[in-house]
C-alpha positions as CSV (number, residue, x, y, z in Angstrom):
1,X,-15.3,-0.6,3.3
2,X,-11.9,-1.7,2.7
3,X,-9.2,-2.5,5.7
4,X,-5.7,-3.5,6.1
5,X,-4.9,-7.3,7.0
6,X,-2.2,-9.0,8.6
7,X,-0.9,-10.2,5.1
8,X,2.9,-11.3,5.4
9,X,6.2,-10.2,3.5
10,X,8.0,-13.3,2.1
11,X,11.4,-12.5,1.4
12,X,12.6,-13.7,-2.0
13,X,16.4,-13.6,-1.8
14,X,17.1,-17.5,-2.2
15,X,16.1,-20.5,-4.3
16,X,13.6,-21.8,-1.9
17,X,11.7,-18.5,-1.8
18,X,10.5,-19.5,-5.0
19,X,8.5,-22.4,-4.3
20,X,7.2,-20.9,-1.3
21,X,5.6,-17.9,-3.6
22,X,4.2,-20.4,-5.8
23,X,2.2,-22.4,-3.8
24,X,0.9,-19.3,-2.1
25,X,-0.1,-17.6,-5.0
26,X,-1.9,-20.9,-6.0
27,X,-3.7,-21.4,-2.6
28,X,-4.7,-18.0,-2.6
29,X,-5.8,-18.3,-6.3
30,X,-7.9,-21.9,-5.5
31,X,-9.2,-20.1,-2.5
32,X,-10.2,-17.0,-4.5
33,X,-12.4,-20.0,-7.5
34,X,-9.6,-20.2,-9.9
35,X,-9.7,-23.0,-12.3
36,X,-6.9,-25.7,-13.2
37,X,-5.7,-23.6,-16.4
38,X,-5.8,-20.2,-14.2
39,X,-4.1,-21.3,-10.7
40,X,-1.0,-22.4,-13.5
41,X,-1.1,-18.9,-15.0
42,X,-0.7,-17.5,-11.9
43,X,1.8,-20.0,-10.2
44,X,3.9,-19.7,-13.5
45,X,3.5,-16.0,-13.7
46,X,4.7,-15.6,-9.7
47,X,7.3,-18.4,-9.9
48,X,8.8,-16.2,-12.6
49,X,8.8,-13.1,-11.0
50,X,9.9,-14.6,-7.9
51,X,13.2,-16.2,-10.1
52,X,13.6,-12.9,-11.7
53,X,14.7,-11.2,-7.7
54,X,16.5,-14.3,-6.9
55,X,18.6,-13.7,-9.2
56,X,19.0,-10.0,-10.1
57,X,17.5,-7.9,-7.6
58,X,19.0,-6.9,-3.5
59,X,16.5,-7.4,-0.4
60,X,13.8,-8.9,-3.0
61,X,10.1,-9.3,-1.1
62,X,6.5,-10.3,-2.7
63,X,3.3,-9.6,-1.3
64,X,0.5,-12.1,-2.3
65,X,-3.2,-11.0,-1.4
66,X,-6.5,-11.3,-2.4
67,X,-7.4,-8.2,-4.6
68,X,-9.0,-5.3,-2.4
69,X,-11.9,-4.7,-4.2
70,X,-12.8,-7.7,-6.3
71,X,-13.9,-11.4,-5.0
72,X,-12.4,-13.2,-7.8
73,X,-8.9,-11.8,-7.9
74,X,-5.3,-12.3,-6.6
75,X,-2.8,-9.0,-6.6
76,X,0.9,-9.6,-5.9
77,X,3.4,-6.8,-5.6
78,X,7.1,-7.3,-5.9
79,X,9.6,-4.5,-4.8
80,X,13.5,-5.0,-4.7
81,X,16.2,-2.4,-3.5
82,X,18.1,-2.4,-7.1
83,X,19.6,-2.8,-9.9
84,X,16.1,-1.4,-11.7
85,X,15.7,-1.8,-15.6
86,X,17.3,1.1,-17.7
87,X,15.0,-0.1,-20.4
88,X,12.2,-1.0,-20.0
89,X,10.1,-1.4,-23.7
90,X,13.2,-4.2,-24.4
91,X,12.8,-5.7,-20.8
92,X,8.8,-6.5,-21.5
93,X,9.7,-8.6,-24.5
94,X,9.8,-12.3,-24.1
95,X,13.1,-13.4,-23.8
96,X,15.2,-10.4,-23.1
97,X,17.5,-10.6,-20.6
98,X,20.4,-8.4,-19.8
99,X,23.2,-9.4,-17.0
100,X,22.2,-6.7,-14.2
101,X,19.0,-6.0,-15.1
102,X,15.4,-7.4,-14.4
103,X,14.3,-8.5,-17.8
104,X,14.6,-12.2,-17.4
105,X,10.5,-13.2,-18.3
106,X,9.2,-9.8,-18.1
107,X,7.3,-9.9,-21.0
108,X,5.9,-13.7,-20.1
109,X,4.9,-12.1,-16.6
110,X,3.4,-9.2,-17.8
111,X,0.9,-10.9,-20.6
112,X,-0.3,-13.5,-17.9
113,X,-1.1,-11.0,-15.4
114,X,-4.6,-9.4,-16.0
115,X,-3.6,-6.3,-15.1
116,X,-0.1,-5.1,-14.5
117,X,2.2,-2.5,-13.6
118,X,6.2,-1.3,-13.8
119,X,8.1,1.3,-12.2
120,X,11.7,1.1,-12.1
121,X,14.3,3.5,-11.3
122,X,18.2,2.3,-12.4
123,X,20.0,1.9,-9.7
124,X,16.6,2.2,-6.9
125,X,15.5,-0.9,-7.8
126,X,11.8,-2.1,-9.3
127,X,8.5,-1.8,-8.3
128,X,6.2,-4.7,-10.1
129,X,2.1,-5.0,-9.3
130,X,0.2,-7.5,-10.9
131,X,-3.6,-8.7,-10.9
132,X,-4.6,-11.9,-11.8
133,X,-9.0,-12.4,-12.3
134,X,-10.9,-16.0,-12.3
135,X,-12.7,-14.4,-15.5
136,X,-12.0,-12.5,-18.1
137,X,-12.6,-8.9,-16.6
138,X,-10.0,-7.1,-15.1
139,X,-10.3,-5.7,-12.0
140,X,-12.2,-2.3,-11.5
141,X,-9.0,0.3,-11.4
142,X,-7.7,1.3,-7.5
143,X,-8.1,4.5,-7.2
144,X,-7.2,3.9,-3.4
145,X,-5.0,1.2,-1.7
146,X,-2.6,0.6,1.3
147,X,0.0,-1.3,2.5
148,X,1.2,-2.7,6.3
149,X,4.6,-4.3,7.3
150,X,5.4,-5.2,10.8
151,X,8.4,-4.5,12.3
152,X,11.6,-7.2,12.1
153,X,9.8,-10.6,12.6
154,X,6.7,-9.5,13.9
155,X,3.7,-11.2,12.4
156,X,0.9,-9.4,13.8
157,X,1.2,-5.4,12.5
158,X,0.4,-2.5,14.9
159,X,-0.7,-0.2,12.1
160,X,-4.1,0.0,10.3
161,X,-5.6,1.8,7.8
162,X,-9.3,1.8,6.4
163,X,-10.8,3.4,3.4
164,X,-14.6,3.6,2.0
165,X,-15.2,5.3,-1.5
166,X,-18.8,6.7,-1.5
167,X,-20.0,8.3,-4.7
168,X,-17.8,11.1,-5.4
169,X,-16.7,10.9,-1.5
170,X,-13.6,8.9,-0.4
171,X,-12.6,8.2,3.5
172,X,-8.8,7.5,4.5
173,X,-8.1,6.3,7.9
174,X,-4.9,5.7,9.2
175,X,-3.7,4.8,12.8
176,X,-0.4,3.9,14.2
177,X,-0.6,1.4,17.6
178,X,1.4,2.7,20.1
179,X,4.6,0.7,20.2
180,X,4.0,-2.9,18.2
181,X,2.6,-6.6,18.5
182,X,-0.8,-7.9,19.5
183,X,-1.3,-4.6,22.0
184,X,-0.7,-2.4,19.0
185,X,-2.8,-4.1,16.9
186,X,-5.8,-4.0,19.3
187,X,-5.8,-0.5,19.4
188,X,-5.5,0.1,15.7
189,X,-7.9,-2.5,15.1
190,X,-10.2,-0.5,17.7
191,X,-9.8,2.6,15.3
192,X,-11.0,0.4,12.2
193,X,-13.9,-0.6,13.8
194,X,-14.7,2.8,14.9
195,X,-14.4,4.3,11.7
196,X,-16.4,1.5,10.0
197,X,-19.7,2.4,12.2
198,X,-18.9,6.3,12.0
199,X,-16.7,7.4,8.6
200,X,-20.0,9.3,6.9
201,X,-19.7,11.4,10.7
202,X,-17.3,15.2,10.2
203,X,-13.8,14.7,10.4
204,X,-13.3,16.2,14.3
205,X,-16.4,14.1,15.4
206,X,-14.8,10.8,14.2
207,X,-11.6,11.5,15.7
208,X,-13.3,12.2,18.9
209,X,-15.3,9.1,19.0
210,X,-11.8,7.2,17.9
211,X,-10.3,9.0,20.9
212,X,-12.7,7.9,23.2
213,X,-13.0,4.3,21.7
214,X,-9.1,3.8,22.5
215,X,-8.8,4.7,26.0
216,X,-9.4,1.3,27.2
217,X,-6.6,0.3,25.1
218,X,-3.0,1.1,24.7
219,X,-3.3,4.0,22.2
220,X,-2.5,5.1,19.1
221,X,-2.0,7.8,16.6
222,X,-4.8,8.8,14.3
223,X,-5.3,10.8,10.9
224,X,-8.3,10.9,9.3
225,X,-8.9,12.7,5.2
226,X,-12.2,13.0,3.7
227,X,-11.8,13.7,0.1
228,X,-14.6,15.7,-1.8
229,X,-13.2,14.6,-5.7
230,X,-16.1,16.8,-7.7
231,X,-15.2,20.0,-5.9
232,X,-11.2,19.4,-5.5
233,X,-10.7,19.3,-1.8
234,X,-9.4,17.1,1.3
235,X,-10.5,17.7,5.2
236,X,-7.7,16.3,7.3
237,X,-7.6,16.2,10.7
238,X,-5.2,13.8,13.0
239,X,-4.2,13.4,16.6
240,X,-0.2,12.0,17.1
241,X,2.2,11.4,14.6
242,X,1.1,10.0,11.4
243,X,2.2,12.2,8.3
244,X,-0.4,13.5,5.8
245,X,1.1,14.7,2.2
246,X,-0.5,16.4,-0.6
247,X,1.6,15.0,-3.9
248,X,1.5,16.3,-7.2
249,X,4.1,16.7,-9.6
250,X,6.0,19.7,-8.6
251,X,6.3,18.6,-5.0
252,X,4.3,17.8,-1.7
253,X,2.3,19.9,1.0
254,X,1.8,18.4,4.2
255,X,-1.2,18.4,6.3
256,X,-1.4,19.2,9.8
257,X,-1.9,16.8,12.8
258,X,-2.6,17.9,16.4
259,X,-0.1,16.6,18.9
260,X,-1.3,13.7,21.5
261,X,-2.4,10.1,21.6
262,X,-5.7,9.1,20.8
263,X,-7.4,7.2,23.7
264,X,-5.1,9.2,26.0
265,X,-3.9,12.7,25.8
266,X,-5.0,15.2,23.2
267,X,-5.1,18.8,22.7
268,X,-8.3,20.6,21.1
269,X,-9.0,18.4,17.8
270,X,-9.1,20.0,14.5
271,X,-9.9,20.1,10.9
272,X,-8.2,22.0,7.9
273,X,-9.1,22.1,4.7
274,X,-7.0,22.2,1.6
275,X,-7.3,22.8,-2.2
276,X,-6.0,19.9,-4.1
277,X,-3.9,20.7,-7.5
278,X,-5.1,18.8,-10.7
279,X,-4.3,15.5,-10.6
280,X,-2.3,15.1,-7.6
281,X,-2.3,12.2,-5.3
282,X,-2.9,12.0,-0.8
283,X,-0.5,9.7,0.9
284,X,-0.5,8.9,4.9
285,X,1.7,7.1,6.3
286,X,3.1,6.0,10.3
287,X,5.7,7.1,11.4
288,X,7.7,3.7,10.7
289,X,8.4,5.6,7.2
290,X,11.0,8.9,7.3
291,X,9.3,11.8,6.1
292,X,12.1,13.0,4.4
293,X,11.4,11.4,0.9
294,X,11.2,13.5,-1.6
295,X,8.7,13.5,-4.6
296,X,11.3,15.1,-7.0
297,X,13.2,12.0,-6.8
298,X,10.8,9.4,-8.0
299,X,10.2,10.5,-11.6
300,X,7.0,9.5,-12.7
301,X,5.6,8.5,-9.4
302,X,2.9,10.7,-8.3
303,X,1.0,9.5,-11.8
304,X,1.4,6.0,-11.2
305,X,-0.7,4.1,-9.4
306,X,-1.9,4.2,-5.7
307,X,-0.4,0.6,-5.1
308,X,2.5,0.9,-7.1
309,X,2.8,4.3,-4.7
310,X,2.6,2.7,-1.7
311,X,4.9,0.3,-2.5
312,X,7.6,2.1,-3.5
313,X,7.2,4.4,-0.7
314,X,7.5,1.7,1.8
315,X,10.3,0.6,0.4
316,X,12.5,3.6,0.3
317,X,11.1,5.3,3.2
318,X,10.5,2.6,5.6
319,X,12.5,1.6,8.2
320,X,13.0,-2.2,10.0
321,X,12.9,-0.8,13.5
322,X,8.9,0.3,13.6
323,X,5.6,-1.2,11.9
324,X,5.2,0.7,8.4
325,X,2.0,1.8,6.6
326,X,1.5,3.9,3.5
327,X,-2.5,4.4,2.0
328,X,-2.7,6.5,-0.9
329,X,-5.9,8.3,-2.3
330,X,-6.0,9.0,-5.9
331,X,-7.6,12.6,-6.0
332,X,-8.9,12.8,-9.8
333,X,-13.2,11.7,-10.1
């Protein structure tokens, strides 16, 4: 089972965010059995990218983390608010650099990384996810991932999500702490653990044995999906606030959540199920994101991966005034 971490945002609008992402990414990489030759790739690699939003990009921020689903790996995802790369075959190639745009050591950042991954919307700004391996295999491909930012300063998140991929099966859990800080956290943390013993149980029965599990804390709201990939279809159920989408590339649905607070109040819980379009993609997210994004203006997106999803999701769609969490469940088997 996979589950969210307190893993902080390091904002990268100065010089001396720079060395701060380096020696990060290299502690992380030592940590994770990188060799000599490696922890460089991956301290030049970040120290590069990290350059590349000091001095092009607005609100520039880098997530360093061990990969989700691999022991020897590092993943880092940086996400700026503009001014994105019109062109992006000329920006990959070493040396390219155009006043304005991101291309600065592009290409050097993208040949170190193991794995890698660009979207970029002129004017929007750039979305860049990179994996970095202590061997010579890349990373098994995500077909699920997540991402958490507290609120303001806040170390300590009050959202959590959880996800478990079981043969053809794949569990999404989601749950927003009421209110934020350690309190929060407890609660969502409370979820986790719940769904950890119980996700194989029907969706209504977890979310009742969640309910009951929070009322000794402060509360939360809860989604669960249960995605069935061989025959094409999602149960959902939540309790609260937390949005569920179907995406796919003519638009979204949403999915329907009961009103209440799990551990608290709730009306009577329920499941709906929904047919899922070819190759479309299930995003939840708290409520610290606006649901009013729109799909049509992302070009691109709902194909791309589900990090490189979540990312640019919570930056466009999240806000600085409540913790923010976006998982997102690649439908196709």
């Amino acid at each position: 089972m996979i589950r969210s971490r307190d893993e902080p945002w390091i904002r990268v609008e100065d010089a001396s965010a720079i060395g701060a992402t380096r020696r990060a990414a290299t502690a992380l990489a030592e940590a994770c059995g990188f060799d000599e030759h490696d922890r460089g790739r991956v301290a030049v690699a970040v120290s590069e990218a990290a350059s590349n939003l000091v001095k092009h990009a607005v609100e520039g921020t880098m997530l360093i983390r061990p990969h989700p689903e691999a022991d020897a790996a590092v993943e880092v995802i940086a996400l700026d608010k503009g001014p994105g790369i019109r062109d992006l075959t000329r920006a990959v190639r070493d040396g390219y650099s155009t006043t304005g745009t991101l291309g600065l050591g592009l290409g050097g950042i993208t040949r170190m990384a193991s794995v890698h991954e660009v979207y970029s919307l002129p004017g929007r700004g750039t979305v860049v996810s990179m994996c970095f391996t202590a061997t010579d295999e890349p990373p098994p491909p995500l077909r699920m991932s997540g991402l958490t930012r507290p609120i303001g300063e806040e170390v300590v998140c009050g959202d959590a999500f959880a996800y478990v991929e079981d043969g053809g099966t794949a569990v999404g859990l989601l749950c927003d702490g009421l209110g934020h800080g350690v309190a929060a956290a407890a609660a969502s943390r409370e979820a986790v653990r719940v769904f950890q013993d119980h996700h194989d149980l029907p969706v209504t029965q977890l979310l009742e044995r969640i309910h009951r599990a929070l009322a000794g804390t402060r509360g939360g709201a809860v989604a669960i999906a249960r995605l069935d990939r061989e025959r094409g279809l999602v149960r959902y159920g939540g309790l609260g606030n937390i949005s569920g989408w179907i995406v796919h590339g003519e638009g979204r649905q949403g999915m329907v959540s009961m009103p209440g607070i799990a551990g608290h109040q709730r009306s009577r819980l329920r499941e709906y199920e929904y047919a899922l379009p070819p190759r479309a993609l299930l995003v939840l997210h708290s409520d610290g994101l606006s649901d009013r994004w729109d799909v049509a203006s992302f070009p691109g997106l709902p194909a791309r991966s589900p990090v490189v999803v979540a990312a640019t999701l919570l930056r466009d769609a999240g806000t600085r005034r409540d913790d923010a969490t976006v998982l997102a469940m690649r439908t196709a088997p």
